[in-house]
Backbone as CSV, one residue per row, in Angstrom:
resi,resn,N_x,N_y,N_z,CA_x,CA_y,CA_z,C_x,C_y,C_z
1,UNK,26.349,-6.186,-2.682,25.511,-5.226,-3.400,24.109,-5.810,-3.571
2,UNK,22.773,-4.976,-3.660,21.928,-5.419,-3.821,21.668,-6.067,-4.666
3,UNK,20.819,-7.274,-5.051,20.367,-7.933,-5.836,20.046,-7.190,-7.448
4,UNK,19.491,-6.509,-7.554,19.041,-5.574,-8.300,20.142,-5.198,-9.437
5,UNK,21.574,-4.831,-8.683,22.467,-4.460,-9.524,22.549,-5.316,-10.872
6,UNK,22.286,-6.598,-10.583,22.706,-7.677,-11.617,21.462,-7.723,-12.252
7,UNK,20.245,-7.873,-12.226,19.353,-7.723,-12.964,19.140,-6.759,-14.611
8,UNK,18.615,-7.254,-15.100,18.670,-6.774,-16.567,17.045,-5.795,-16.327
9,UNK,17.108,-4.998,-15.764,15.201,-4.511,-15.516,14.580,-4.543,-16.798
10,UNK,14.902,-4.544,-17.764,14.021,-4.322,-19.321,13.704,-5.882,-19.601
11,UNK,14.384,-7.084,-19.221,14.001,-8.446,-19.127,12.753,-8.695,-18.317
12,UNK,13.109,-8.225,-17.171,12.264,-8.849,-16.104,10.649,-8.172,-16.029
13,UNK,10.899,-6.446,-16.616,9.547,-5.765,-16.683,8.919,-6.658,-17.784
14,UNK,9.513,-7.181,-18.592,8.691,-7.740,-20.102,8.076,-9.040,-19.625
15,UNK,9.056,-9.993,-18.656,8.802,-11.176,-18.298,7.385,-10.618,-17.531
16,UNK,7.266,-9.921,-16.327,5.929,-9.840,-15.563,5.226,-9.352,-16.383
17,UNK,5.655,-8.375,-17.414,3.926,-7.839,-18.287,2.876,-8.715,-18.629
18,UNK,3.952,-9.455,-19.809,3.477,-10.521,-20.128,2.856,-12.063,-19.323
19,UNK,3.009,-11.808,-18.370,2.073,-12.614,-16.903,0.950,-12.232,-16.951
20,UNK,1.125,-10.926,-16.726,-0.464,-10.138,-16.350,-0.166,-9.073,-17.625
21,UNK,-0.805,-9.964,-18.788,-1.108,-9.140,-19.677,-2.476,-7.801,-20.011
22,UNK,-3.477,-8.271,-18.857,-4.770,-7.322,-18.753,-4.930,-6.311,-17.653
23,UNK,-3.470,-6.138,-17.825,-3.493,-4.927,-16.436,-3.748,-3.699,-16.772
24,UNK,-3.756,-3.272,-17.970,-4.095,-1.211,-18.582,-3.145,-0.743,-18.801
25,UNK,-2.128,-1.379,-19.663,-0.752,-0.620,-19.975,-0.974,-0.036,-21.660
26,UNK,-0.164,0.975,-21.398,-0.954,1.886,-22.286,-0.202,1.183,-24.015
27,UNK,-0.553,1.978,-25.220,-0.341,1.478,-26.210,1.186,0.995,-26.512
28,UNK,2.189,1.893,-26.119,3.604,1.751,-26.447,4.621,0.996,-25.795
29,UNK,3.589,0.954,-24.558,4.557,-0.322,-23.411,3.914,-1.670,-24.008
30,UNK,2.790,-1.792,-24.170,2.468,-3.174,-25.401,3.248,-3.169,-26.490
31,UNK,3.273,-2.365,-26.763,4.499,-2.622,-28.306,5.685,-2.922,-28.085
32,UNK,6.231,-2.291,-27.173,7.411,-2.486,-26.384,7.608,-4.901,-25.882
33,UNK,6.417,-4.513,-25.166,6.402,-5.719,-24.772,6.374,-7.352,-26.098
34,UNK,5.411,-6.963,-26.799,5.389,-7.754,-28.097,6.908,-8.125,-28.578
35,UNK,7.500,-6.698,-28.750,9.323,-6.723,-29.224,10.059,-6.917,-28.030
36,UNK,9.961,-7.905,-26.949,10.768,-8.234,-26.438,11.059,-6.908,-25.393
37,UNK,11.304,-5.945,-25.439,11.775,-4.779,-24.784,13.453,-4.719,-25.645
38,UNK,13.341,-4.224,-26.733,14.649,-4.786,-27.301,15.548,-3.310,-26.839
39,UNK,14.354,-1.707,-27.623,14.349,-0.656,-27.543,13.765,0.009,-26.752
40,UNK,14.299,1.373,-26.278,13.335,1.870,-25.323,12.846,2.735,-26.097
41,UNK,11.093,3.544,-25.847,10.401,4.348,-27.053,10.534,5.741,-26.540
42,UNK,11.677,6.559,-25.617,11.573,7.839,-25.568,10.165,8.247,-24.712
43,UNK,10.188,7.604,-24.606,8.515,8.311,-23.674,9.059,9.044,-22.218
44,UNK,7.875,10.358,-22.020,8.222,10.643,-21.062,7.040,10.799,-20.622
45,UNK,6.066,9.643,-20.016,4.715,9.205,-18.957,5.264,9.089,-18.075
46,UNK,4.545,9.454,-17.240,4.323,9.154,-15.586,4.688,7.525,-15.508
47,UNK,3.963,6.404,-15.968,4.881,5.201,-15.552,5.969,5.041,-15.309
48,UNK,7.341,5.870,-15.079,8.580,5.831,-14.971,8.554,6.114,-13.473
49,UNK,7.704,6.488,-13.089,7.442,7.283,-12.001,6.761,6.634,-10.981
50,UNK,6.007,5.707,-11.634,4.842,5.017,-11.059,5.440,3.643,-10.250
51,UNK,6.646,3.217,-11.560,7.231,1.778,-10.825,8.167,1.754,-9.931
52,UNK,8.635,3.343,-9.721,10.256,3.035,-9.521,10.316,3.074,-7.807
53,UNK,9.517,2.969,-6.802,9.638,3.099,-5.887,10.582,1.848,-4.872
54,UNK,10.522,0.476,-5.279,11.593,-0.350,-5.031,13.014,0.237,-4.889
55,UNK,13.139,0.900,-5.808,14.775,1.304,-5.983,15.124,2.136,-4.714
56,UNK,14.094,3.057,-4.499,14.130,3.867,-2.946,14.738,2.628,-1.785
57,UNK,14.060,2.246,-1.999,14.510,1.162,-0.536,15.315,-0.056,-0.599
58,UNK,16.124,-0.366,-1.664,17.083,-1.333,-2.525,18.151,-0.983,-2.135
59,UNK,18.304,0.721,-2.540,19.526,1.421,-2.487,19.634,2.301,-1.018
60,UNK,21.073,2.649,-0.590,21.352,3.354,0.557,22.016,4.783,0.723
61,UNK,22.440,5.261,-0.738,22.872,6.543,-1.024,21.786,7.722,-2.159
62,UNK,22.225,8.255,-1.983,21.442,9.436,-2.975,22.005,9.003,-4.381
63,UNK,23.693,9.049,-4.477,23.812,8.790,-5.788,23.363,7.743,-6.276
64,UNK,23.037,6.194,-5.477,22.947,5.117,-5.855,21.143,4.905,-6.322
65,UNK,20.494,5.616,-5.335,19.176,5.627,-5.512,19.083,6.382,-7.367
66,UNK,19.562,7.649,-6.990,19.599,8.347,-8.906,19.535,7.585,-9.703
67,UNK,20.944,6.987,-9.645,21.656,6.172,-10.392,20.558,5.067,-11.153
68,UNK,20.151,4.393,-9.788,19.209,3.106,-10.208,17.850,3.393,-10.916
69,UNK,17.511,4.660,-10.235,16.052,5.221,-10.876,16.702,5.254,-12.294
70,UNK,17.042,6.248,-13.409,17.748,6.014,-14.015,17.996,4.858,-14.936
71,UNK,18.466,3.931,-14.294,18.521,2.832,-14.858,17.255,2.058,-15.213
72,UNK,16.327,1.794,-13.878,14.781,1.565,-14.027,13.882,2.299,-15.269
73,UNK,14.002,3.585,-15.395,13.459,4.010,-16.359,13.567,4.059,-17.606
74,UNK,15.120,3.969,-17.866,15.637,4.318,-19.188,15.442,3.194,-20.219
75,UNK,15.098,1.938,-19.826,14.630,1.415,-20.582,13.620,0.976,-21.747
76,UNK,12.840,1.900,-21.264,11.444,2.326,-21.671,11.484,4.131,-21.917
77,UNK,11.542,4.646,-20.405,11.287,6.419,-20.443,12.525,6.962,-20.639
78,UNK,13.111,6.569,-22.108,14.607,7.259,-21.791,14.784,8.875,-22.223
79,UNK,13.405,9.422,-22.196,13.138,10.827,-22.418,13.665,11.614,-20.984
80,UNK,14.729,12.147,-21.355,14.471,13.172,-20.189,13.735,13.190,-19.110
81,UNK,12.511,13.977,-19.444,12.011,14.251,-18.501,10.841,12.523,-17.980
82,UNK,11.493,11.786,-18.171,10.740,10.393,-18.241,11.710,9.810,-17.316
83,UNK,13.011,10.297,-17.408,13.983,10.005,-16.378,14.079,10.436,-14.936
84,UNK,13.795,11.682,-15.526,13.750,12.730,-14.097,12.497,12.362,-13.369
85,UNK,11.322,12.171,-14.286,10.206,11.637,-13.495,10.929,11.098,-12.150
86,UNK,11.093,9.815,-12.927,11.725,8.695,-11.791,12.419,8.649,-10.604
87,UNK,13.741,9.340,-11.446,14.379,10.141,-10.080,14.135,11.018,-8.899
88,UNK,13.539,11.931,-9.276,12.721,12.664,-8.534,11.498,12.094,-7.691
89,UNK,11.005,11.034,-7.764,10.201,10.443,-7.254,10.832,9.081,-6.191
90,UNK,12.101,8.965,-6.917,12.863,7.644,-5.974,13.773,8.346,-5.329
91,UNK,13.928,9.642,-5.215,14.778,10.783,-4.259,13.525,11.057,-3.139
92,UNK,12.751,11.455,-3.193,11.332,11.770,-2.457,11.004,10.709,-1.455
93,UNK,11.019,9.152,-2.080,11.076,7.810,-1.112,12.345,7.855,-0.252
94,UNK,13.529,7.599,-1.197,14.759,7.527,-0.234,14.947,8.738,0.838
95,UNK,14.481,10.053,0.891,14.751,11.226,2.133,13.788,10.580,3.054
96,UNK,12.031,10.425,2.721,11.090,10.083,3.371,11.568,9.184,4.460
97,UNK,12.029,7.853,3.910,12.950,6.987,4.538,13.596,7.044,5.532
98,UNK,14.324,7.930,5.166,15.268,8.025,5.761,15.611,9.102,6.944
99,UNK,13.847,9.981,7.069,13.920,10.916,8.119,13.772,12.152,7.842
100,UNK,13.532,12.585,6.629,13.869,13.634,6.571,12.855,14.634,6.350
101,UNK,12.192,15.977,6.429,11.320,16.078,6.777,10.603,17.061,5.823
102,UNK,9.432,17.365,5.263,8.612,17.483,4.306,9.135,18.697,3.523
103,UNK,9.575,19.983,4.355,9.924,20.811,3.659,11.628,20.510,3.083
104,UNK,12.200,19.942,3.712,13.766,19.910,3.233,13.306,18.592,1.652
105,UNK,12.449,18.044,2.288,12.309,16.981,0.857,11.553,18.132,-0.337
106,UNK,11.010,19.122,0.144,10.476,19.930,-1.084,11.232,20.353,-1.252
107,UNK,12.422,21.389,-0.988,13.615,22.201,-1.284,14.312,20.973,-1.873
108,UNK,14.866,19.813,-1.629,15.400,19.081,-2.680,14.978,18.731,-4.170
109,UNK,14.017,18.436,-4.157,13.348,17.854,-5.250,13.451,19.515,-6.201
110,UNK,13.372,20.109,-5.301,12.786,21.413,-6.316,14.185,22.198,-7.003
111,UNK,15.114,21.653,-6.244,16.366,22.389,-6.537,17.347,21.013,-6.890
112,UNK,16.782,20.535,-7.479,17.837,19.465,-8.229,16.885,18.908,-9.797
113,UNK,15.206,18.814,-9.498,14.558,18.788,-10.626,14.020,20.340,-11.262
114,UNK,13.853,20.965,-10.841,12.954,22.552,-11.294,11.853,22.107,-10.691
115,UNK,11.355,21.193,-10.342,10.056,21.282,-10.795,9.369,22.332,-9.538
116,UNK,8.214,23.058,-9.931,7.409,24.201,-9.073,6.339,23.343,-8.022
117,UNK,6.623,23.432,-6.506,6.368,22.367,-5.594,5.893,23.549,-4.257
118,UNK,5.775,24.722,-4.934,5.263,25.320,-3.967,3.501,25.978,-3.908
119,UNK,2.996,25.115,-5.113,1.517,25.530,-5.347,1.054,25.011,-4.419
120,UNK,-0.437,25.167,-4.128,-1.691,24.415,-3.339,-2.470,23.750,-4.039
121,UNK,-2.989,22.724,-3.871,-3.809,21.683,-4.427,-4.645,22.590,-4.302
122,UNK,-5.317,23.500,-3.996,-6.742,24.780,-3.862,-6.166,24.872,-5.416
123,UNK,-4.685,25.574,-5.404,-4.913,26.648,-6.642,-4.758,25.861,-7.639
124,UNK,-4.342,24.244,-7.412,-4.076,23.197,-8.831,-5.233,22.739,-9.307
125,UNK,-6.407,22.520,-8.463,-7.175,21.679,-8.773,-8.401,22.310,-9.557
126,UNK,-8.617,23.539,-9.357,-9.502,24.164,-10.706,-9.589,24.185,-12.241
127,UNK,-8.528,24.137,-12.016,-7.961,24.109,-13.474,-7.010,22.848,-14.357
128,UNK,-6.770,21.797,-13.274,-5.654,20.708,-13.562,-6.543,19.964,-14.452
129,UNK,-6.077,19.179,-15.565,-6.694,18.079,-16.677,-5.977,17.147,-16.578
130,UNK,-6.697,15.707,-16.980,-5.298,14.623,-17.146,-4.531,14.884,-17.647
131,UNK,-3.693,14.213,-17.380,-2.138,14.021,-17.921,-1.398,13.184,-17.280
132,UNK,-0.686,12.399,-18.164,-0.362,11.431,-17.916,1.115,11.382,-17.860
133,UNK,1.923,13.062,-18.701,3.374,12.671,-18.586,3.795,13.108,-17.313
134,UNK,5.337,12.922,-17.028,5.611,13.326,-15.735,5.598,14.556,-15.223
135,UNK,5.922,15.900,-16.344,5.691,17.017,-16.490,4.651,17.110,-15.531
136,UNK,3.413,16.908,-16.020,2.491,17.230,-15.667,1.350,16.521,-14.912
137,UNK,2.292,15.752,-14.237,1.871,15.145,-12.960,2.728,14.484,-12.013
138,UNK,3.830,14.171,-12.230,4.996,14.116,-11.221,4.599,15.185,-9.869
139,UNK,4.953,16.464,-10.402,4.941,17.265,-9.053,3.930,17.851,-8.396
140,UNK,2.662,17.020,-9.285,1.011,17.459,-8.507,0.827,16.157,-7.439
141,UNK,1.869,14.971,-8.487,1.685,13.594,-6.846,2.471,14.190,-5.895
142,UNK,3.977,14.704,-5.963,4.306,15.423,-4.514,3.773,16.163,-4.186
143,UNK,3.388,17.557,-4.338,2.331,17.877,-3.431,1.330,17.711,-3.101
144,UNK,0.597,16.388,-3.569,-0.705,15.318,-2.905,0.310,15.241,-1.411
145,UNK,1.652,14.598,-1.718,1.918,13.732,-0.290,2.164,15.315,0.713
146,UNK,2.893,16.355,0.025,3.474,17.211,1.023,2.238,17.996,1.902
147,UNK,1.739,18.059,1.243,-0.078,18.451,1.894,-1.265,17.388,2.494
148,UNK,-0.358,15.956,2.640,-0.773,14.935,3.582,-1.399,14.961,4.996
149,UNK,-1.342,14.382,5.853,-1.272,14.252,7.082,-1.010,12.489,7.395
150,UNK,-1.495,11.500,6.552,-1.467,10.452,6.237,-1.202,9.668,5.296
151,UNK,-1.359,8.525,5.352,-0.862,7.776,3.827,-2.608,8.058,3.474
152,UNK,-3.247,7.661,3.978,-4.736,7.622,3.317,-4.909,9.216,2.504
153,UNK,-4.927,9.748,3.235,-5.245,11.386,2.685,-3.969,11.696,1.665
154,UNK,-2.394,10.864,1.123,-1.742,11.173,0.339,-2.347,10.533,-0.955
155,UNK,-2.882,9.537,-0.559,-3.453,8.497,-1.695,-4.869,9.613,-2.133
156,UNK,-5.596,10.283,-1.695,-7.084,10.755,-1.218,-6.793,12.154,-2.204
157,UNK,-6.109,12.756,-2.004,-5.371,14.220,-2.187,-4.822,13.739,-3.785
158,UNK,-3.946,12.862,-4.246,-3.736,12.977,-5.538,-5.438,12.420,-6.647
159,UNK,-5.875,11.650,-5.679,-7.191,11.237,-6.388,-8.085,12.212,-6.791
160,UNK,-8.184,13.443,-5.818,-9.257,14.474,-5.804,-8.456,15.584,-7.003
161,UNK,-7.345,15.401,-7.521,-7.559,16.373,-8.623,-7.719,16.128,-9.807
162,UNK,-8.443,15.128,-9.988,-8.803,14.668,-11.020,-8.090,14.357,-12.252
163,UNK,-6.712,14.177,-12.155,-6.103,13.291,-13.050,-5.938,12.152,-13.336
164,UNK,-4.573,11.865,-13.626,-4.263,10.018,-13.692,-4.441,9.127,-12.886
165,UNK,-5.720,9.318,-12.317,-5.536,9.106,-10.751,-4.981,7.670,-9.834
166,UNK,-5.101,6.566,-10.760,-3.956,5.576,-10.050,-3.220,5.660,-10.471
167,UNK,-2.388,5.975,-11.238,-0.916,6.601,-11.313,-0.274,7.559,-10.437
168,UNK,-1.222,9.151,-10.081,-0.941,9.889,-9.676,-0.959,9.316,-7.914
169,UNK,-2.065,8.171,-7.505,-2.443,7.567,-6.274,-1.505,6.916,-6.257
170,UNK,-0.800,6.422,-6.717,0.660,5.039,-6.996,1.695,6.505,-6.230
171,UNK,1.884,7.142,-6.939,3.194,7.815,-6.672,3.000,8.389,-5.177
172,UNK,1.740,9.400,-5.040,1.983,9.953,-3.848,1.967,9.145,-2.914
173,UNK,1.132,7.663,-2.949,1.265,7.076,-1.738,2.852,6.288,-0.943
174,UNK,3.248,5.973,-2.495,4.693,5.347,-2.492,5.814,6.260,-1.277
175,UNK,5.564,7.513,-1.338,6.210,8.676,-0.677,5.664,8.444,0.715
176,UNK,4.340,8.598,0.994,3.551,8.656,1.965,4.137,7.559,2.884
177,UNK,4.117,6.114,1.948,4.401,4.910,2.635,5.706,5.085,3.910
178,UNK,6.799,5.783,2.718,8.216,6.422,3.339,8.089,7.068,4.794
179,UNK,7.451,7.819,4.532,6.970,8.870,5.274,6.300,8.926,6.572
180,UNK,5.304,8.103,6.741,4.619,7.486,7.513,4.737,6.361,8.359
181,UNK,5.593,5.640,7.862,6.164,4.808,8.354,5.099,3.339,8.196
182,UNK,4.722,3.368,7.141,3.772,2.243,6.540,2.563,2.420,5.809
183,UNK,2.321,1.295,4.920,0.521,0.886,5.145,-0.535,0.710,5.864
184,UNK,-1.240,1.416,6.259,-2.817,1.159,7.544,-2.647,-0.108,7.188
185,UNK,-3.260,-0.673,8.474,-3.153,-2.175,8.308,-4.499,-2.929,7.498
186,UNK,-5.758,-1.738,7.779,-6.509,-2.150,6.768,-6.382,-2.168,5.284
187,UNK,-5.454,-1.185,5.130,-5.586,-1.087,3.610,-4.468,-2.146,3.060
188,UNK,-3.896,-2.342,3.917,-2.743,-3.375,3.472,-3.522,-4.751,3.367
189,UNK,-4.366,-5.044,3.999,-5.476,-5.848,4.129,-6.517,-6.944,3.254
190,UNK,-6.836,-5.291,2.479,-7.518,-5.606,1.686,-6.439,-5.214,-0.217
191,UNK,-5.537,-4.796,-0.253,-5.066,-4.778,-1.195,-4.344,-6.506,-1.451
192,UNK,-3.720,-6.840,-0.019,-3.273,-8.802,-0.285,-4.629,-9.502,-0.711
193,UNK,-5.727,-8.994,-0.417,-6.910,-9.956,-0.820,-7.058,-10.016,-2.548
194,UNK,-6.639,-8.942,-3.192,-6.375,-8.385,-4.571,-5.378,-9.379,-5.825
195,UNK,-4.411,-9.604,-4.706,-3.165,-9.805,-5.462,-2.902,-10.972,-5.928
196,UNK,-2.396,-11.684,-6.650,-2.188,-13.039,-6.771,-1.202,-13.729,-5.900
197,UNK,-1.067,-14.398,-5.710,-0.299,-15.353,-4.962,1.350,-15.015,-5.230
198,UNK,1.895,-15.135,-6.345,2.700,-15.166,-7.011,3.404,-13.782,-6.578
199,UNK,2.703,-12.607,-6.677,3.034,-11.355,-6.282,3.335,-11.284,-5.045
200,UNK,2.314,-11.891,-4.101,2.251,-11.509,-2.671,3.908,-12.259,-1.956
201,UNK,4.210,-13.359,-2.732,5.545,-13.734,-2.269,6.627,-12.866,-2.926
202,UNK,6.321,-11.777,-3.732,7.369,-11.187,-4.627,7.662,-9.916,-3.358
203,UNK,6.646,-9.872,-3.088,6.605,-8.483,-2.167,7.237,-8.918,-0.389
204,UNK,6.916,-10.129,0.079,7.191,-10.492,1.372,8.991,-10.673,0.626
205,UNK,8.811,-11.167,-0.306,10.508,-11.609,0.147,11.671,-9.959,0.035
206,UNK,10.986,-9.455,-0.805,11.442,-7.907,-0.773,11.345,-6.870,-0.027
207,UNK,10.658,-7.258,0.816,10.198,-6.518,2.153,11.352,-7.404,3.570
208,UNK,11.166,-8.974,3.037,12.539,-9.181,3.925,14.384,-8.749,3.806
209,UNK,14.025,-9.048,2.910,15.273,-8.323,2.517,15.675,-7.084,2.357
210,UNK,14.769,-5.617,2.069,14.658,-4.560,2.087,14.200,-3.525,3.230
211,UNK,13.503,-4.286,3.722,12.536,-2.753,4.315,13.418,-3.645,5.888
């Protein structure tokens, strides 16, 4: 079984926060973090959404992918729809993955979460405001990616409607990545020039073992 199973995720998210304590985490995941991660605070933000893309490619079934999203979130987003965020977003990676193709991944997502995945970024973006819970930006990052052509333009497309926008850029690209069958090699490029050391081996060894 994957590594992952045995992991405590509410340990290990607290252990890296607290590494990189000046990263922009919002007020309640600091509080969270201060207390150890003892409790989770019911939240239902888009961060549930934002981290869980590992689990897509960890796991090899639908139920197991759920399952783990789920688990990833509930530690923190054990709101409902803080859950579903997740899921719905680590269902979106695992089809991408795995072949499957833009409209059958919209008919899933849409008929297992509700969520409404048949707007146009034309008719979202006049009127869309931040927001940061999953509600209300979960299914504006899938249709950033489903109205793609690329990973660049999935990343490009959630940016231009003016929301959460590296959050909302985190999620659709995560899909895109699936989807596409990678990172441009430039952008992969210049994001290792970014990262610390420490990370960049967190990611090669998970990429050996995963992808």
């Amino acid at each position: 079984m994957p590594y992952l199973v045995s992991v405590d995720m509410g340990e290990v998210i607290v252990e890296y926060a607290r590494r990189y304590p000046k990263a922009g985490y919002g007020g309640y995941f600091r509080r969270w973090i201060k207390e150890d991660g003892v409790e989770p605070y019911n939240s239902f933000g888009n961060g549930s959404a934002m981290r869980v893309s590992p689990v897509a490619w960890a796991f090899n079934s639908v139920e197991d992918v759920l399952y783990e999203a789920e688990r990833s979130a509930s530690v923190t987003h054990n709101h409902p729809e803080g859950i579903k965020g997740a899921q719905s977003i680590a269902l979106a990676i695992y089809l991408a993955r795995t072949g499957v193709e833009k409209e059958e991944i919209r008919r899933e997502i849409e008929t297992r979460f509700g969520y409404d995945l048949r707007r146009s970024l034309d008719e979202i973006r006049p009127s869309y405001q931040w927001d940061s819970t999953c509600l209300g930006s979960v299914p504006e990052s899938i249709i950033a990616f489903l109205e793609s052509t690329d990973f660049e333009s999935a990343v490009r497309n959630a940016i231009l409607l003016g929301g959460d926008a590296d959050t909302m850029a985190t999620i659709s690209g995560s899909i895109a990545e699936a989807y596409y069958g990678g990172v441009p090699s430039e952008i992969e490029f210049e994001v290792r020039q970014r990262l610390q050391p420490e990370l960049l081996k967190i990611i090669e060894l998970f990429a050996s073992s995963y992808l």
